[in-house]
C-alpha positions as CSV (number, residue, x, y, z in Angstrom):
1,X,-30.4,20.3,36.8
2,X,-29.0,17.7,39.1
3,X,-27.6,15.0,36.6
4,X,-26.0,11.6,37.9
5,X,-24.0,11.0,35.0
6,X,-20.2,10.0,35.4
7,X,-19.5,11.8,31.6
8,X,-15.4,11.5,32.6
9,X,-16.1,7.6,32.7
10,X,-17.4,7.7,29.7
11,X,-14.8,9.9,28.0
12,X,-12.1,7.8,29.6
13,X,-13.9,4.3,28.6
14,X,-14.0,5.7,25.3
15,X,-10.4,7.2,24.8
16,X,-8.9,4.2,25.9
17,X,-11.3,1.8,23.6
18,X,-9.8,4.1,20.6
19,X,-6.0,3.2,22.0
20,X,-7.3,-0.2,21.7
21,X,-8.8,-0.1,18.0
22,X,-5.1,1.8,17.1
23,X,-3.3,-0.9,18.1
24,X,-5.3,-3.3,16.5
25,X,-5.6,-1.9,13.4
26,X,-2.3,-0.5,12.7
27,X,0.4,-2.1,11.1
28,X,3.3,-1.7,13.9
29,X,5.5,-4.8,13.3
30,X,7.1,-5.9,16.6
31,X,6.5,-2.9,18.5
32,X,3.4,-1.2,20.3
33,X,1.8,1.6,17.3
34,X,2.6,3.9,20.1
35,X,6.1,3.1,20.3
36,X,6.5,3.2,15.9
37,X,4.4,6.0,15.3
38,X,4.9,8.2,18.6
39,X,3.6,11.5,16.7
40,X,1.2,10.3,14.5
41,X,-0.5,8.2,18.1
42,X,0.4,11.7,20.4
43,X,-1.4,14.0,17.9
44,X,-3.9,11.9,17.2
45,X,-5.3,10.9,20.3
46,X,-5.0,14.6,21.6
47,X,-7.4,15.2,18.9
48,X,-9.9,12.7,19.9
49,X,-9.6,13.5,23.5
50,X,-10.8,16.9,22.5
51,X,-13.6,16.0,20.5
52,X,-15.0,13.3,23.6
53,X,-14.7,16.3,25.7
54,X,-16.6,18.7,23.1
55,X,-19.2,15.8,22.8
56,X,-19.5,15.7,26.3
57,X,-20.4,19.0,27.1
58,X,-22.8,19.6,23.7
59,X,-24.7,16.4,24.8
60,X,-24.9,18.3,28.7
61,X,-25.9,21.5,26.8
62,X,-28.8,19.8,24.9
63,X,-30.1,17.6,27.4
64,X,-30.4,21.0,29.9
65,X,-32.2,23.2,26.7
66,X,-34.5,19.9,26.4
67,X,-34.9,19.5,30.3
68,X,-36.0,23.5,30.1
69,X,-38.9,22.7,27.6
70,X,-40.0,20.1,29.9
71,X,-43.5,21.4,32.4
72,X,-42.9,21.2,36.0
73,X,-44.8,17.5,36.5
74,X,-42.8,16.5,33.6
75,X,-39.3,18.0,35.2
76,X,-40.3,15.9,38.5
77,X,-40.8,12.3,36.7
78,X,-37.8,13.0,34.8
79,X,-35.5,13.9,37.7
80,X,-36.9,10.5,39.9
81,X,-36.0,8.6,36.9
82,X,-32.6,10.1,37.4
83,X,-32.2,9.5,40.9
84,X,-33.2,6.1,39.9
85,X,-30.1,3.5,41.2
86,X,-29.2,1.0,38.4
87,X,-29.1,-2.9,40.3
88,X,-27.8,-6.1,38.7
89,X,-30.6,-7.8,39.8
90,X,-29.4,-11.3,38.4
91,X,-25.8,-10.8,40.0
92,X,-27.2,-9.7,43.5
93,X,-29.7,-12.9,43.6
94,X,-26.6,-15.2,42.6
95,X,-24.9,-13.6,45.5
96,X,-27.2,-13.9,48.1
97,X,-27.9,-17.6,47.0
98,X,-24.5,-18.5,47.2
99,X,-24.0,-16.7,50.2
100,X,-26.8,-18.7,51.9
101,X,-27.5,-16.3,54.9
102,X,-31.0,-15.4,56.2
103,X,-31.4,-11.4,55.9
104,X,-31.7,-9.9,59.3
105,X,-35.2,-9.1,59.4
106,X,-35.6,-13.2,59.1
107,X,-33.0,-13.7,62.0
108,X,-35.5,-14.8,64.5
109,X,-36.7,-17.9,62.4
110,X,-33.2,-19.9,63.3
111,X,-32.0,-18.5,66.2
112,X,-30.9,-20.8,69.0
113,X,-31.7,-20.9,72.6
114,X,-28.3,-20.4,73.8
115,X,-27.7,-17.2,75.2
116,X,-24.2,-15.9,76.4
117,X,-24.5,-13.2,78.6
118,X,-26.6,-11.6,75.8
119,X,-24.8,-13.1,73.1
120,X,-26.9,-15.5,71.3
121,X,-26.4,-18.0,68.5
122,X,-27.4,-18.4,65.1
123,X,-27.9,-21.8,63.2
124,X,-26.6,-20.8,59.9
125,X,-26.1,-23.3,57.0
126,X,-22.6,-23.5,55.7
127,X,-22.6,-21.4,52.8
128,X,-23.6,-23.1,49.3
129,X,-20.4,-21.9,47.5
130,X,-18.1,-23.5,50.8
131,X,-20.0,-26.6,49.9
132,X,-19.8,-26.9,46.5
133,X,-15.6,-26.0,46.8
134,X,-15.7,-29.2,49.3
135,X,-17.7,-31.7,47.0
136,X,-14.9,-30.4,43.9
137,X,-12.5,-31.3,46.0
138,X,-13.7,-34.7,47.0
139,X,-14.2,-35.1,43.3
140,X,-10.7,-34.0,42.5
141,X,-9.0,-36.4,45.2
142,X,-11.0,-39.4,43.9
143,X,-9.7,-38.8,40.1
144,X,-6.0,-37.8,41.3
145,X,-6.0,-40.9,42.9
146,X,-7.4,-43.3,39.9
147,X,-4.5,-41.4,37.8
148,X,-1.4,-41.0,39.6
149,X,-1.6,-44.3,42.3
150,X,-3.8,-46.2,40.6
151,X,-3.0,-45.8,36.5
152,X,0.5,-44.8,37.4
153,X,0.1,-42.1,34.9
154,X,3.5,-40.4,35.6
155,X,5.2,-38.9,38.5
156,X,7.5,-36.1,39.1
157,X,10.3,-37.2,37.8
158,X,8.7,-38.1,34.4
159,X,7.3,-35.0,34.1
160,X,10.4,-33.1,35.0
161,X,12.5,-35.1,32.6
162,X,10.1,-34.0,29.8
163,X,9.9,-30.9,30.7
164,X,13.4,-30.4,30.9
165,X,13.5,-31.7,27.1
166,X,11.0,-29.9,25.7
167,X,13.2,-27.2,27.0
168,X,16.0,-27.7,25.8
169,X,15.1,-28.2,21.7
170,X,13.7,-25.0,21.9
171,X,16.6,-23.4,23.2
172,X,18.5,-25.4,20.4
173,X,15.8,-24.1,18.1
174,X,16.3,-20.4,19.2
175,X,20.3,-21.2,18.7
176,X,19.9,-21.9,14.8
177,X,18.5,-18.8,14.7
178,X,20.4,-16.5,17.2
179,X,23.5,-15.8,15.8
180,X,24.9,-13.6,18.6
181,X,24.7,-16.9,20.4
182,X,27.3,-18.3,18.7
183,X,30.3,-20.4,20.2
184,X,33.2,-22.5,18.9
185,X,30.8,-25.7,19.7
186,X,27.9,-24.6,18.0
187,X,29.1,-22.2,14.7
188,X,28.5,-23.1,11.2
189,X,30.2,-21.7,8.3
190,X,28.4,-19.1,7.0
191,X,27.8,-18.9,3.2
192,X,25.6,-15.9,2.5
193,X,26.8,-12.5,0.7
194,X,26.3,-10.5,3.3
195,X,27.9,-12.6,6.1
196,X,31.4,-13.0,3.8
197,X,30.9,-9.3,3.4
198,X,31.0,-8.5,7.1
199,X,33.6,-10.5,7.4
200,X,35.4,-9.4,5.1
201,X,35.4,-5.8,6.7
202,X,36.3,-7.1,9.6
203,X,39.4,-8.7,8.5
204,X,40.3,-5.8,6.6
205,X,40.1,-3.6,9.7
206,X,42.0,-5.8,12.1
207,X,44.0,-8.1,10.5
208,X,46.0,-7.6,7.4
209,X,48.6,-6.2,9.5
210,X,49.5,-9.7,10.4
211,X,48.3,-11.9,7.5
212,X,47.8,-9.6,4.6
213,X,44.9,-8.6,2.8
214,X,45.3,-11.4,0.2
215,X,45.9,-13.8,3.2
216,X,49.5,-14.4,2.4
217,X,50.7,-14.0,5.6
218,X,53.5,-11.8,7.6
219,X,54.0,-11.5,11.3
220,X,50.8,-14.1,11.2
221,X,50.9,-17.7,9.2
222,X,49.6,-17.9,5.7
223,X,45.6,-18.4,5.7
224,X,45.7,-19.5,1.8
225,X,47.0,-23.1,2.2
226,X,46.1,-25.8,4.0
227,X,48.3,-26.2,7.2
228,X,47.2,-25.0,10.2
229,X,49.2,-24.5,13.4
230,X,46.0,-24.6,15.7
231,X,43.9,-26.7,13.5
232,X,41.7,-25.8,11.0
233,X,38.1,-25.9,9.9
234,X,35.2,-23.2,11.5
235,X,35.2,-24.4,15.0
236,X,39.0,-24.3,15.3
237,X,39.2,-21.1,13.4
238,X,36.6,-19.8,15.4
239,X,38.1,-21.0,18.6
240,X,41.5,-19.6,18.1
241,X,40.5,-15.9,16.9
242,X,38.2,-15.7,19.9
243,X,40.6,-17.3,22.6
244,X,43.4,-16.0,21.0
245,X,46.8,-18.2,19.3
246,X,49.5,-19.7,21.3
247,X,51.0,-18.4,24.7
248,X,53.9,-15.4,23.9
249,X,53.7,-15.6,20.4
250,X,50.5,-16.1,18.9
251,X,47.2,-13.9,18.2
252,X,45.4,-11.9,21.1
253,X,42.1,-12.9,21.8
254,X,39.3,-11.0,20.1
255,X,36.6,-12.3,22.0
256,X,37.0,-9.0,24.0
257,X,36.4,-6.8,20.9
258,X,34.4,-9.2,18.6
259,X,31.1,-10.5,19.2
260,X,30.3,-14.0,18.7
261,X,28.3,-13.4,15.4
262,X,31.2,-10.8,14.0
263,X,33.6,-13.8,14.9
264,X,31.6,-16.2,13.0
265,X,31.4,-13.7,9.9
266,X,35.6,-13.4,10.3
267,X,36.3,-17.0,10.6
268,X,34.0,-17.7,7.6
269,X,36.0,-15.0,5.4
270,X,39.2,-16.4,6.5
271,X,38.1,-19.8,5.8
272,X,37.3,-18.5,1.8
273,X,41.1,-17.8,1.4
274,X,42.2,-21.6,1.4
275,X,43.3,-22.6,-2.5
276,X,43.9,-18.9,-3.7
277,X,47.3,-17.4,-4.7
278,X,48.3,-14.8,-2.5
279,X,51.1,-12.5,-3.9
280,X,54.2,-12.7,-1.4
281,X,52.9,-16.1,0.0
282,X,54.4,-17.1,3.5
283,X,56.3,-20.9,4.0
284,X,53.4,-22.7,5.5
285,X,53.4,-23.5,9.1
286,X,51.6,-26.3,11.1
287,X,50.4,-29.9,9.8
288,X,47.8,-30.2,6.9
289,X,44.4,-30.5,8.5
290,X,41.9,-32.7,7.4
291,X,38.4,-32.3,9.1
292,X,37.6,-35.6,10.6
293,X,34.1,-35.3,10.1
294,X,34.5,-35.0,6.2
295,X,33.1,-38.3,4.2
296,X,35.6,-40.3,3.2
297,X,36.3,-40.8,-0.2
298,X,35.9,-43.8,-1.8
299,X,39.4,-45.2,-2.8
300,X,38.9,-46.0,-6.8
301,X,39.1,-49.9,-7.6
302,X,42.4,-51.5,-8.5
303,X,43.0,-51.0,-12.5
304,X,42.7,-54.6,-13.8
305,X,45.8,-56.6,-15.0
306,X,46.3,-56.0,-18.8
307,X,46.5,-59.1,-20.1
308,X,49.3,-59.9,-22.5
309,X,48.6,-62.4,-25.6
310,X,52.0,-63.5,-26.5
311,X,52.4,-65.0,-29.7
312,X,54.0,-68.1,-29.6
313,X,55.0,-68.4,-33.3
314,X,58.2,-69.4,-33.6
315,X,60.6,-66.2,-34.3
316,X,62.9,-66.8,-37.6
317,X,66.3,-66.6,-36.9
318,X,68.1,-64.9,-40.0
């Protein structure tokens, strides 16, 4: 039986309008379902590829055992509905509209009397959809001009400038957030458990040999009082263990083996160490920093004069 049927398309449309129900449907986080759950998606759609395909061929298998029952005048009608070619009538009228052209049988209503040596000329409209594109653009031109010459409604610049704002608080918004995008100009001290922690392990693993674990201080300064040679506070703290301490005699620069968000965590831990007691504590080094962009204190007001009442009795002389 001669059968017209494209049954891959529809096995193929269908697989893939599973993949698409999968991925809506199952929890994946961040990631494609196929990408979180590569077995469970594998196995699974090798299964329902196998049962489109088994589908396939028992729908083929009944329609033949019903096309058999079928008597010969029935068997023709049926196969001339087959051979029957499916037209989108609406879409093919919408195209020949908007095409505008005269089929060719229809030729000879507007052709033209010139003739070049057998050539001859037709006098076609411009087609519709050419024409409407020309009036939209006429439209288009007219309000352009009303709103950018006439209105003033901004220009280039203005529209640069904002863009270029826009831009840039929400890369200062994806900044807060991004921690390995950390420098000395933008870290914060960090507070949580888990950020002291890391820190913490950090220090432990690179630099006690110089300071201590307790901070005390050897080869390196003492990190538990409050001088600082390079300054202190978690930009300069931050700055100097990246960048490294002074020329010939000071700390190498981590920056190499740190990442910004490790340095962060490190500079945060050391930061913690500032009023404890250390056991062997090293003479402090550097001036006593005071962060400049601390609120000042308010001085307390002058004690008021006690004033004295002084007797004036007279005093007995013995």
């Amino acid at each position: 039986m001669k059968n017209n049927t494209a049954w891959w398309l529809r096995i193929t449309v269908a697989f893939f309008a599973v993949i698409v129900l999968m991925e809506v449907y199952i929890d994946s986080g961040d990631q494609p379902a196929f990408l979180a759950y590569p077995t469970l998606m594998f196995g699974f759609m090798a299964l329902i590829l196998l049962l489109l395909i088994a589908i396939a061929f028992i729908v083929q298998a009944i329609e033949n055992v019903l096309y058999n029952t079928l008597d010969e005048e029935a068997k023709v009608r049926y196969l001339e509905a087959k051979d029957e070619k499916w037209e989108w009538t609406w879409g093919k009228n919408m195209y020949n509209k908007m095409l505008g052209s005269k089929p060719i049988e229809s030729e000879e209503e507007i052709i033209l009397d010139h003739n070049y040596d057998g050539i001859r000329e037709l006098d076609n409209n411009l087609p519709p959809w050419w024409v409407y594109l020309f009036y939209a653009s006429i439209v288009f031109g007219v309000v352009y001009l009303l709103r950018f010459h006439v209105f003033n409604d901004y220009n280039q610049k203005l529209e640069y400038e904002q863009e270029v704002a826009a831009a840039q608080l929400e890369i200062e918004a994806y900044k807060k957030t991004a921690k390995g995008l950390v420098d000395a100009n933008t870290v914060e001290l960090l507070t949580d458990a888990s950020d002291i922690s890391a820190g913490k392990g950090i220090f432990e693993s690179n630099c006690v040999a110089c300071h201590m674990a307790d901070g005390g201080g050897g080869i390196g300064p003492n990190l538990t009082d409050q001088n600082w040679i390079l300054g202190g506070g978690i930009k300069n703290v931050f700055h100097t263990i990246s960048e490294g301490g002074r020329d010939g005699k000071g700390m190498i620069a981590w920056k190499q083996n740190l990442k910004p968000a490790e340095i962060a965590q490190v500079a945060s831990y050391v930061l913690s160490f500032e009023g404890t007691t250390p056991a062997n504590p090293k003479a402090a080094e550097g001036d006593i920093w005071v962060d400049p962009n601390a609120p000042e204190q308010e001085t307390p007001a002058e004690a008021e004069a006690t004033e004295v009442v002084i007797d004036s009795a007279a005093v007995t002389m013995n």
